[in-house]
C-alpha positions as CSV (number, residue, x, y, z in Angstrom):
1,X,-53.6,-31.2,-11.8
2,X,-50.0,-30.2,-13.0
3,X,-47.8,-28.4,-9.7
4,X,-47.5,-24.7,-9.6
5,X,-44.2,-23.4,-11.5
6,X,-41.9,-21.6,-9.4
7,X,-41.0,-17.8,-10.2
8,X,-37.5,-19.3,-11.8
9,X,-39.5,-21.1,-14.5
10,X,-42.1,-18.4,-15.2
11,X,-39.2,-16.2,-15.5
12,X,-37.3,-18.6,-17.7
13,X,-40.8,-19.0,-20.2
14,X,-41.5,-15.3,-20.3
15,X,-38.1,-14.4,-21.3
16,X,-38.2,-17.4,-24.2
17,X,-41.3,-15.6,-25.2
18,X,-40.1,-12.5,-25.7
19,X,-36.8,-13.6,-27.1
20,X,-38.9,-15.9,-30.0
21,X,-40.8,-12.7,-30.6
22,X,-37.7,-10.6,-31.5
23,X,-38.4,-8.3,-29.1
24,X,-35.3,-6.7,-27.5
25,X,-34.2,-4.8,-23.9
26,X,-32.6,-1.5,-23.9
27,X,-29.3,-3.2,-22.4
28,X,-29.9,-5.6,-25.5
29,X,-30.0,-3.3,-27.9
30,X,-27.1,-0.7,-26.3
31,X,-25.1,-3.6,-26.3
32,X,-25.5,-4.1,-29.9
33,X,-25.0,-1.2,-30.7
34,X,-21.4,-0.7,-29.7
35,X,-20.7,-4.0,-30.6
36,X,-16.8,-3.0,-31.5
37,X,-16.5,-1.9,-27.7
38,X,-15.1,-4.8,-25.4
39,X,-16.7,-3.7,-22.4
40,X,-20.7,-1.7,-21.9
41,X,-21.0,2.1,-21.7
42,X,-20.1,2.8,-17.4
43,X,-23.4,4.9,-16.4
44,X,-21.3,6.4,-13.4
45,X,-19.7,9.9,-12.8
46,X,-17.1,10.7,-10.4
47,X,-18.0,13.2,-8.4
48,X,-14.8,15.0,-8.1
49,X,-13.5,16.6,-11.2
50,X,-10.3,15.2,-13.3
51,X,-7.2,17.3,-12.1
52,X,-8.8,19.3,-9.5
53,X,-7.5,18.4,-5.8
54,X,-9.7,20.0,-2.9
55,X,-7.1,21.9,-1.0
56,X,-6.9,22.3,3.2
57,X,-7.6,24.8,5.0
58,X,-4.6,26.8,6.5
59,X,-5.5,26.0,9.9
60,X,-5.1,22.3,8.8
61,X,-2.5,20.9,11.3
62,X,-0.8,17.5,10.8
63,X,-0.2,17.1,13.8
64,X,3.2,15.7,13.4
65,X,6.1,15.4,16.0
66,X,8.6,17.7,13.3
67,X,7.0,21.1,14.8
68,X,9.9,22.9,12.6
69,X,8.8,21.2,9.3
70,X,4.7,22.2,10.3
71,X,5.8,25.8,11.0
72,X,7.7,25.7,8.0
73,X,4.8,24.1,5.1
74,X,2.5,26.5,6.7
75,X,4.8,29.3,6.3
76,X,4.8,28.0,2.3
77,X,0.9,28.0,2.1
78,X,1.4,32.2,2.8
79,X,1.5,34.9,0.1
80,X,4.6,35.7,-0.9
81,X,6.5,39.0,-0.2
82,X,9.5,40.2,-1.7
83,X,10.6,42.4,1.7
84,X,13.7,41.8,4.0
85,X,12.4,40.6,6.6
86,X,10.8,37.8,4.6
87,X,13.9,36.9,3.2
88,X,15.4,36.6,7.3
89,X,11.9,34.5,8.2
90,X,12.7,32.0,5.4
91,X,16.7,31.6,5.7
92,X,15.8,30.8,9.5
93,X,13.0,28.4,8.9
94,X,15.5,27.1,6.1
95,X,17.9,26.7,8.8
96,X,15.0,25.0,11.4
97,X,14.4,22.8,8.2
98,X,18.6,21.6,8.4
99,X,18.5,20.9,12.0
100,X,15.2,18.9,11.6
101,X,17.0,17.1,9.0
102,X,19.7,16.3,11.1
103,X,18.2,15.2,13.6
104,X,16.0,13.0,12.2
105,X,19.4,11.2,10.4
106,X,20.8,11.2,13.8
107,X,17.5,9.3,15.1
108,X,18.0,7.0,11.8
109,X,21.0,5.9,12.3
110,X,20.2,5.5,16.1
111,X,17.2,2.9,14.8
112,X,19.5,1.1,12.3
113,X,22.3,0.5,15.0
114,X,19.9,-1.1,17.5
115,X,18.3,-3.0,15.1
116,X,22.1,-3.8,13.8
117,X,22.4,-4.9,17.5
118,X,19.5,-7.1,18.4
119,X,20.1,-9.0,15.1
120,X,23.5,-9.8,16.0
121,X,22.1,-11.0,20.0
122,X,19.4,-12.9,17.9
123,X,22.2,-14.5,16.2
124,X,24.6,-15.4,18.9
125,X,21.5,-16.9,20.9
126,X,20.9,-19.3,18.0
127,X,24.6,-20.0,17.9
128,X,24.5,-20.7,21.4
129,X,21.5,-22.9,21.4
130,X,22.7,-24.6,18.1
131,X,26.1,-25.4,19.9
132,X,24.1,-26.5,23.1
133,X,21.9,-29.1,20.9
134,X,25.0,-30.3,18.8
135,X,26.8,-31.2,22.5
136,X,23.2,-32.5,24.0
137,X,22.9,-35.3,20.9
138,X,26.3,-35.1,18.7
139,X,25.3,-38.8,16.8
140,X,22.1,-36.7,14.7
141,X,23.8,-33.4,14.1
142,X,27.0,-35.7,12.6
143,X,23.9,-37.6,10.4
144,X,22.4,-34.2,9.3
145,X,26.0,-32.6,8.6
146,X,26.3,-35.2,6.4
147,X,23.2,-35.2,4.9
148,X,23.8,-31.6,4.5
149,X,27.0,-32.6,2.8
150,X,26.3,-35.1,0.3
151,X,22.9,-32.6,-0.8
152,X,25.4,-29.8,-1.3
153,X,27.6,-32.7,-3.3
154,X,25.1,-33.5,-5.6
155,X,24.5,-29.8,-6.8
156,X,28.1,-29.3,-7.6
């Protein structure tokens, strides 16, 4: 009595069947039928149209720390109107739109300076501790400066 075949090799047989038969499988035959294309028809769809963005509601809030810039976008998102007092709304949220910018370089350059600062502290600490470890054990920091030196001496 011969073993049962697994489901593998059934598979394998039936589809060695079929394939001595001629018969063929949809995908088979799509595929051979847009032979010149490199890669199979994609049976997807987006479901978001091309070039259309959803847009936000206008009580949408970002929920930033700029209050000035929110009050001025969602001033932008209004209808426009041609009247004076429109024109005095926007030169003053144009003008809450400067000072926002200004401050925010101010708090720029703030960041860049302190940064500027703990990388020079960073800098003199390993100076310091470099100094310290030369003075603790001068014979290897003289054999690695001249390591150092005939490497560089060799490149030139």
């Amino acid at each position: 009595m011969t073993p049962p075949k697994s489901p593998a090799v059934e598979a394998l047989e039936q589809e060695q069947a079929r394939l001595s038969q001629g018969t063929e499988s949809e995908l088979e035959a799509s595929l051979k039928g847009s032979f010149p294309a490199s890669d199979p028809v994609s049976a997807t769809t987006t479901s978001v149209p091309t070039g259309i963005v959803p847009s936000l509601p206008k009580e949408v809030s970002f929920g930033s720390d700029a209050p000035l810039v929110d009050k001025a976008l969602a001033a932008t998102r209004e209808p426009e109107q041609t009247d004076a007092a429109t024109f005095a709304s926007s030169r003053e949220e144009l003008e809450a739109l400067k000072a926002e910018v200004a401050r925010l370089r101010e708090s720029a350059s703030e960041i860049g300076s302190a940064a500027m600062r703990v990388a020079k502290a960073q800098a003199s600490d390993v100076l310091v501790d470099l100094k310290e470890r030369i003075r603790a054990k001068p014979l290897p920091a003289v054999g690695i400066a001249a390591v150092i030196g005939f490497v560089c001496g060799m490149n030139r």
